[in-house]
RORO-533749 format. One record per residue (C-alpha): x, y, z. Coordinates in steps of 0.25 Angstrom, whole numbers, plus 5000, padded with zeros to 4 digits. Layout:
<rs>
+------+-------+------+
| east | north |   up |
+------+-------+------+
|    X |     Y |    Z |
...
+------+-------+------+
</rs>
This chain:
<rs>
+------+-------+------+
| east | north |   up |
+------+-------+------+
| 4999 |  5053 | 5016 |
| 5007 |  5049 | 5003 |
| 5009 |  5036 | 5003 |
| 5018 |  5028 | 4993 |
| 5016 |  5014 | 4991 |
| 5027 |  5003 | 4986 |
| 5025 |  4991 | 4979 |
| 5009 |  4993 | 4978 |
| 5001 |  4984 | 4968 |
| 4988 |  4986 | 4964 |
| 4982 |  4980 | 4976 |
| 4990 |  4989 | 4986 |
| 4982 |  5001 | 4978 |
| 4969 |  4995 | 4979 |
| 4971 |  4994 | 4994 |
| 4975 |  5005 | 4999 |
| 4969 |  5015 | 4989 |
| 4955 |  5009 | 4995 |
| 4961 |  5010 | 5008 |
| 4966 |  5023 | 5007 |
| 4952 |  5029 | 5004 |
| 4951 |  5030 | 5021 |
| 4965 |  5035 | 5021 |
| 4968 |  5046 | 5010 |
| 4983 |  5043 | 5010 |
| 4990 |  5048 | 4995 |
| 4995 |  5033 | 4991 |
| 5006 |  5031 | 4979 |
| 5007 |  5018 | 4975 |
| 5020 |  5013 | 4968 |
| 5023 |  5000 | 4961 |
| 5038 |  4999 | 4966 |
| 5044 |  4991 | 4980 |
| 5050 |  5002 | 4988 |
| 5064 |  5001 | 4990 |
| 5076 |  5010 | 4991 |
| 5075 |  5010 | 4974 |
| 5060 |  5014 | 4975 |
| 5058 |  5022 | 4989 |
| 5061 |  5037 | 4982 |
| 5047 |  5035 | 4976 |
| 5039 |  5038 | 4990 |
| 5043 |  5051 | 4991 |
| 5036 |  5060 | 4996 |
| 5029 |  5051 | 5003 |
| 5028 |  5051 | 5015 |
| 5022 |  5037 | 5018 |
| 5028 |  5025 | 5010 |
| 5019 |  5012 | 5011 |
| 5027 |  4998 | 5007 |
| 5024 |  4985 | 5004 |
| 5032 |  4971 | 5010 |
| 5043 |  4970 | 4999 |
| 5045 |  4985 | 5001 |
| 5059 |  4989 | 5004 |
| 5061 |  5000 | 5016 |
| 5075 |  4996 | 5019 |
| 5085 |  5009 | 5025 |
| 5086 |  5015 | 5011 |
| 5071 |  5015 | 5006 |
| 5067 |  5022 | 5019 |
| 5079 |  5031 | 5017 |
| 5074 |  5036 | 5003 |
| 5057 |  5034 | 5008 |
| 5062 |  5044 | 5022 |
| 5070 |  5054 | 5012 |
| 5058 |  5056 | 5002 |
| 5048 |  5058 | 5017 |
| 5042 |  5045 | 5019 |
| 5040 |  5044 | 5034 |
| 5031 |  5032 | 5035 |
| 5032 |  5017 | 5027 |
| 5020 |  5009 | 5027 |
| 5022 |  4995 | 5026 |
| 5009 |  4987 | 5020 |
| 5013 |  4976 | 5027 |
| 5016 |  4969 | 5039 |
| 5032 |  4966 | 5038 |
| 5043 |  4978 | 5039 |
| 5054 |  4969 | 5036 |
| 5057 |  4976 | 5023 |
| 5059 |  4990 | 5032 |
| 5072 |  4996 | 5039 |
| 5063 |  5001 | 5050 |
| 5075 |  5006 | 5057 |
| 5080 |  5015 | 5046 |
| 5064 |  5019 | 5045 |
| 5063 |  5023 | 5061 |
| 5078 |  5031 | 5057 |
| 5070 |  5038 | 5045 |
| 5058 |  5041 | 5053 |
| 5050 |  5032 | 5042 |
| 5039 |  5025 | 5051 |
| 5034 |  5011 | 5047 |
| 5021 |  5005 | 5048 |
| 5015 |  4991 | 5043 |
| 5003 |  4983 | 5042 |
| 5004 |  4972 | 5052 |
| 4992 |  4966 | 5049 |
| 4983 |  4966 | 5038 |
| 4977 |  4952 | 5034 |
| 4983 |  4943 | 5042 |
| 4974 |  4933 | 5035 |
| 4981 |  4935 | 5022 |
| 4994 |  4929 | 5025 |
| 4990 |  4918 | 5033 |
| 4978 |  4914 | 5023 |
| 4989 |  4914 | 5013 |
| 4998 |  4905 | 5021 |
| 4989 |  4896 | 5024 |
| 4986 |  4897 | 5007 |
| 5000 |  4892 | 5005 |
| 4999 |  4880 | 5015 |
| 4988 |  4876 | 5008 |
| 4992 |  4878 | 4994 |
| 5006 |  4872 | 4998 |
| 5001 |  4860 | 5005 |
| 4991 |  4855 | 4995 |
| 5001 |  4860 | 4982 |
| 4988 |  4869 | 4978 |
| 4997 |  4876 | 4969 |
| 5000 |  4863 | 4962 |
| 4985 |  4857 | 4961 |
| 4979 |  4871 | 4955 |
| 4991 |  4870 | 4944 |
| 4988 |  4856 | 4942 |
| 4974 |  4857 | 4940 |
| 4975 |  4869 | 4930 |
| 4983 |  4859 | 4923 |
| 4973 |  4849 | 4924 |
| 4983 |  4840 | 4933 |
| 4973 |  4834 | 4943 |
| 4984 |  4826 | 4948 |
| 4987 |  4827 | 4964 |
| 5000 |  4821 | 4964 |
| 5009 |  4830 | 4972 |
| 4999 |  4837 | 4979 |
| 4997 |  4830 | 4992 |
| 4997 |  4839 | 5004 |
| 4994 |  4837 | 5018 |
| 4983 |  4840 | 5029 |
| 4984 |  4853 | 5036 |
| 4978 |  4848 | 5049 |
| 4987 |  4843 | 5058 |
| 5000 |  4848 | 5051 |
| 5008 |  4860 | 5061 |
| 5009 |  4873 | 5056 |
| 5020 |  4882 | 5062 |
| 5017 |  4897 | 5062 |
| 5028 |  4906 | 5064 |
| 5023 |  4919 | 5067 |
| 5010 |  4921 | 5074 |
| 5006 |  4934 | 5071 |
| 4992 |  4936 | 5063 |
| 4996 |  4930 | 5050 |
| 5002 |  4917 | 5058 |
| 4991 |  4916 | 5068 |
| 4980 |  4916 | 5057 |
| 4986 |  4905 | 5048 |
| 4990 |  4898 | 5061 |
| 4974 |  4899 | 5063 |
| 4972 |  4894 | 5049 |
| 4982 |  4884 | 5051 |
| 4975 |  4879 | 5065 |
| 4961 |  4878 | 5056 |
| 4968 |  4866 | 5047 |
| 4971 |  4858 | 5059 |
| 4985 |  4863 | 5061 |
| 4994 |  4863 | 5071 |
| 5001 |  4875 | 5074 |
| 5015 |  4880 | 5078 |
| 5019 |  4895 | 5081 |
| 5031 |  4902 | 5081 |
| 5032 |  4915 | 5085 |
| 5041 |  4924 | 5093 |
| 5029 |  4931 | 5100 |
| 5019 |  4921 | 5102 |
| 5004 |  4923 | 5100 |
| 4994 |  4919 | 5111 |
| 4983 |  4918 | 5098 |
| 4991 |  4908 | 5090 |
| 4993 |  4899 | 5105 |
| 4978 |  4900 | 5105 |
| 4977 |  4892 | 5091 |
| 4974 |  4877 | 5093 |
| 4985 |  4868 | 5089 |
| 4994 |  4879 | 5091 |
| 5008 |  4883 | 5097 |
| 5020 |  4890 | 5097 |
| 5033 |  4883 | 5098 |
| 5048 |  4887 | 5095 |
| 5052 |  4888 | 5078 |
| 5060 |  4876 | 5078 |
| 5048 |  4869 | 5083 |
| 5038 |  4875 | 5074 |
| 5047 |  4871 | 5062 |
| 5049 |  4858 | 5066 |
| 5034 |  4855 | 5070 |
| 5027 |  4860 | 5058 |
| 5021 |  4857 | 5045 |
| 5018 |  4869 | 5040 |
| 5027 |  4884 | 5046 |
| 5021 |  4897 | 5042 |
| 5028 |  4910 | 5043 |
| 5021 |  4922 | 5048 |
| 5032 |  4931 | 5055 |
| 5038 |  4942 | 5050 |
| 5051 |  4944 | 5044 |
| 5062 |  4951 | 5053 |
| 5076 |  4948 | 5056 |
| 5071 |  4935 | 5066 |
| 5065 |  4929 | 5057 |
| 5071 |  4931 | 5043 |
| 5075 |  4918 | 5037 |
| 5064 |  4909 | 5049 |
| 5065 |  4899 | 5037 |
| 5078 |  4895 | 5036 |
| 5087 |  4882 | 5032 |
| 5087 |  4881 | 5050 |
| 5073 |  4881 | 5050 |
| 5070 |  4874 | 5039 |
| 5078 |  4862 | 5042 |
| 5068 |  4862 | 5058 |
| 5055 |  4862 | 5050 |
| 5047 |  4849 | 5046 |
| 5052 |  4841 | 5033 |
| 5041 |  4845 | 5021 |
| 5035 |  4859 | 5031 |
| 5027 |  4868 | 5024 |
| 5033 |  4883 | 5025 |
| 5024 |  4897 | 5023 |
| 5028 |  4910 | 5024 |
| 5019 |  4921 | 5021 |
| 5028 |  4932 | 5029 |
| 5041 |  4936 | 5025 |
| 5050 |  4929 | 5015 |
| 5061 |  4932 | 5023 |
| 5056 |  4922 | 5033 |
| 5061 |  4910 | 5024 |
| 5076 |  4909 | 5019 |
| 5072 |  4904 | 5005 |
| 5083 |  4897 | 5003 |
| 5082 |  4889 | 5014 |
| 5067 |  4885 | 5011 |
| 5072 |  4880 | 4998 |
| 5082 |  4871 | 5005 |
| 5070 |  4867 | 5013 |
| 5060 |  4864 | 5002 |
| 5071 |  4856 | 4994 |
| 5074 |  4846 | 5005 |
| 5060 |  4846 | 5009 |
| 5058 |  4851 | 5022 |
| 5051 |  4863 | 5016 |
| 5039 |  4855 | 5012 |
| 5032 |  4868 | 5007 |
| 5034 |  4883 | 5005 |
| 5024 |  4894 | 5004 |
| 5027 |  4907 | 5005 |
| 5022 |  4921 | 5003 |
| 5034 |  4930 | 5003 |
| 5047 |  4926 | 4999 |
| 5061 |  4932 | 5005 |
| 5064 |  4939 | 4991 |
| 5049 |  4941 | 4987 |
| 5053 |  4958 | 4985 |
| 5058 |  4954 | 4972 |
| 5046 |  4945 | 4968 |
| 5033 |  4948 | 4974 |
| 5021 |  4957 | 4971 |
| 5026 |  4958 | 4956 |
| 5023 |  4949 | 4943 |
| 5037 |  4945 | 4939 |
| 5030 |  4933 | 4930 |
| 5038 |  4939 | 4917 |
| 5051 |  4940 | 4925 |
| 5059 |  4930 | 4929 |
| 5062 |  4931 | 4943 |
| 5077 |  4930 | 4947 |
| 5075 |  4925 | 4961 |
| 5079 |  4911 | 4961 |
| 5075 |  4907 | 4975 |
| 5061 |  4910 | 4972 |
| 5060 |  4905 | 4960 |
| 5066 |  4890 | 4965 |
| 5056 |  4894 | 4977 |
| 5045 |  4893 | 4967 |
| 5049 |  4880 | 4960 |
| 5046 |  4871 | 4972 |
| 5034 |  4864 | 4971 |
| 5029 |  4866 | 4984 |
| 5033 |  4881 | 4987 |
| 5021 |  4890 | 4985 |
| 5025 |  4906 | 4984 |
| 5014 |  4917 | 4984 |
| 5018 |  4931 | 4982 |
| 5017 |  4938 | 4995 |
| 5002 |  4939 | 4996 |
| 4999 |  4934 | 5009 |
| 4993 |  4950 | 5012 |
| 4986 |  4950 | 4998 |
| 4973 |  4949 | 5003 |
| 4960 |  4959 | 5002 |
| 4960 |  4961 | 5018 |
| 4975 |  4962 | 5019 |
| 4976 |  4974 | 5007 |
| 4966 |  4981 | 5014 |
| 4972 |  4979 | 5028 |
| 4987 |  4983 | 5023 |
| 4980 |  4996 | 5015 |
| 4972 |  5001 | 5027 |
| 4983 |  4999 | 5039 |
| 4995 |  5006 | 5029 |
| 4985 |  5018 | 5027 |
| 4981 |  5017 | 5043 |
| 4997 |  5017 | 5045 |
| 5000 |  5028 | 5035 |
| 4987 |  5036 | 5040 |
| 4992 |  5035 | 5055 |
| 5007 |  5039 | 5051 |
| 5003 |  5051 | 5044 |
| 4991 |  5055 | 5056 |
| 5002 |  5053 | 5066 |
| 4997 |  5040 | 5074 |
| 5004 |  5031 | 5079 |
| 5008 |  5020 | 5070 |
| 5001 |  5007 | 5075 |
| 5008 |  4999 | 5065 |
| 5022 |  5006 | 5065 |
| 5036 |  4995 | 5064 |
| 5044 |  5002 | 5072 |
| 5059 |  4998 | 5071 |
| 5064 |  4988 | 5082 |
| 5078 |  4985 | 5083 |
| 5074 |  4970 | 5088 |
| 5060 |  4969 | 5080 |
| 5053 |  4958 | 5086 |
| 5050 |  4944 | 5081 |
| 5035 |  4947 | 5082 |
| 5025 |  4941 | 5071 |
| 5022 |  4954 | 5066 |
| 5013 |  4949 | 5053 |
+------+-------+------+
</rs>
């Protein structure tokens, strides 16, 4: 089948070219985001593979179902950047990847507690300076400090796993709760506003839908812990930004570590170290001292690339064979709550 990828980078290539050798679909690779400015380039093709910061709003899957593309692959977990209502209407079916590595991203949160708590950032700097000065970079013990995990899914129940080996307490929060994450020592679920109230540390792993846009906001800020350390390796959208800003400049955001970033599809996966980058929230978001920002690349592991590049092609291969669609988002006018990543 003719697939044509958006937003590919060289690793995207390597991965499912290799991957393809068992599948034998016709891949096109473009460089550009897909959007409604963007989509008249996969016609002709009947499968359209997109990336997390790919737009399949009503109008790009207007112009992708026009030009015959009946199938969109997400190499992702999230859809929240798909209308799959107006996809069910064009007959456009939607798969995903609901798990690839879900090592990856909790690996990678635990990185920025680490690197946050102990000011890593700030010691490696110093130290290529020749500062071996340690003013200002006191932390604090892990063990015995309260995590708060919102969303147990995979990702949250492995870093709440991780969490439990430094001698952390754990908090859950989830609309459907998992029996496995009760079944973690020092474990238990409570309600949000206790979790924010009760923890040192809260980590987001649920994924971005209409519930749950803006769960950091200036009302759940003002519940949480003076000096709490925040992660969000999920969806940008999960944080009001603003609000965090207001937070970390009266000090009840103690830290701030994220992955993704509500306004990342401007910013991310690009080098834009010879422009200057007009978006001032990021840029005051960068200035604080203890805000560490990584570039979306929570998924960016060996495993995880090979993982996304062999369920797409199993989806795509499925989709033109005729089998059911094991990984289909089918719309839902009340989608669930449901940690999905």
């Amino acid at each position: 089948m003719k697939v044509a990828f958006f937003s590919s980078k060289s690793y995207d290539r390597q991965s499912f070219e290799a991957a393809n050798a068992d599948y034998h679909h016709d891949l096109t690779f473009f460089d550009a985001q897909l959007n409604s400015n963007t989509a008249a380039l996969a016609a002709g093709f009947p499968a359209v593979c997109k990336f997390v910061n790919d737009i399949a709003d009503a109008a790009t899957l207007e112009i992708l179902a026009s030009n015959g593309t009946r199938l969109l692959a997400l190499r992702s977990a999230g859809f929240d950047q798909v209308d799959l209502k107006r996809a069910a209407e064009l007959g456009i079916k939607v798969v995903r990847v609901p798990a690839y590595s879900p090592y990856s991203v909790a690996e990678l949160a635990v990185g920025l507690v680490l690197m946050l708590n102990r000011k890593l950032y700030r010691a490696y700097n110093r130290v290529r300076d020749d500062n071996f000065s340690l003013e200002g970079l006191l932390g604090f013990d892990l063990n015995g400090r309260t995590v708060g995990v919102v969303g147990t899914g995979k990702i949250g129940m492995i870093f709440a796993q991780i969490m439990q080996g430094f001698g952390c307490s754990l908090l859950g929060y989830d609309a459907y709760p998992n029996s496995q994450f009760e079944a973690i020592p020092n474990a238990r679920y409570v309600s949000l506003p206790e979790l924010l109230a009760s923890s040192d540390i809260i980590s987001l792993h649920c994924p971005l839908m209409s519930e749950t846009h803006y769960l950091i906001n200036p009302n759940t800020i003002e519940q949480m812990k003076p000096g709490v350390m925040v992660i969000n390796t999920s969806r940008g959208g999960l944080i009001d930004t603003a609000a965090a800003i207001e937070g970390i400049k009266s000090g009840k955001i103690g830290h701030l570590g994220i992955d993704v970033y509500e306004e990342e599809e401007a910013l991310f996966f690009q080098d834009l170290s010879n422009t200057i980058i007009q978006d001032d929230t990021f840029q005051l978001l960068q200035s604080f001292p203890n805000v560490v920002i990584t570039a979306h690349q929570g998924f960016f592991t060996q495993e995880a690339l090979c993982s996304i590049a062999t369920t797409t092609l199993t989806n795509i291969t499925d989709f033109e064979q005729g089998q059911p669609l094991k990984n289909e988002v089918v719309y839902q006018p009340s989608p669930s709550t449901k940690a999905l990543v």
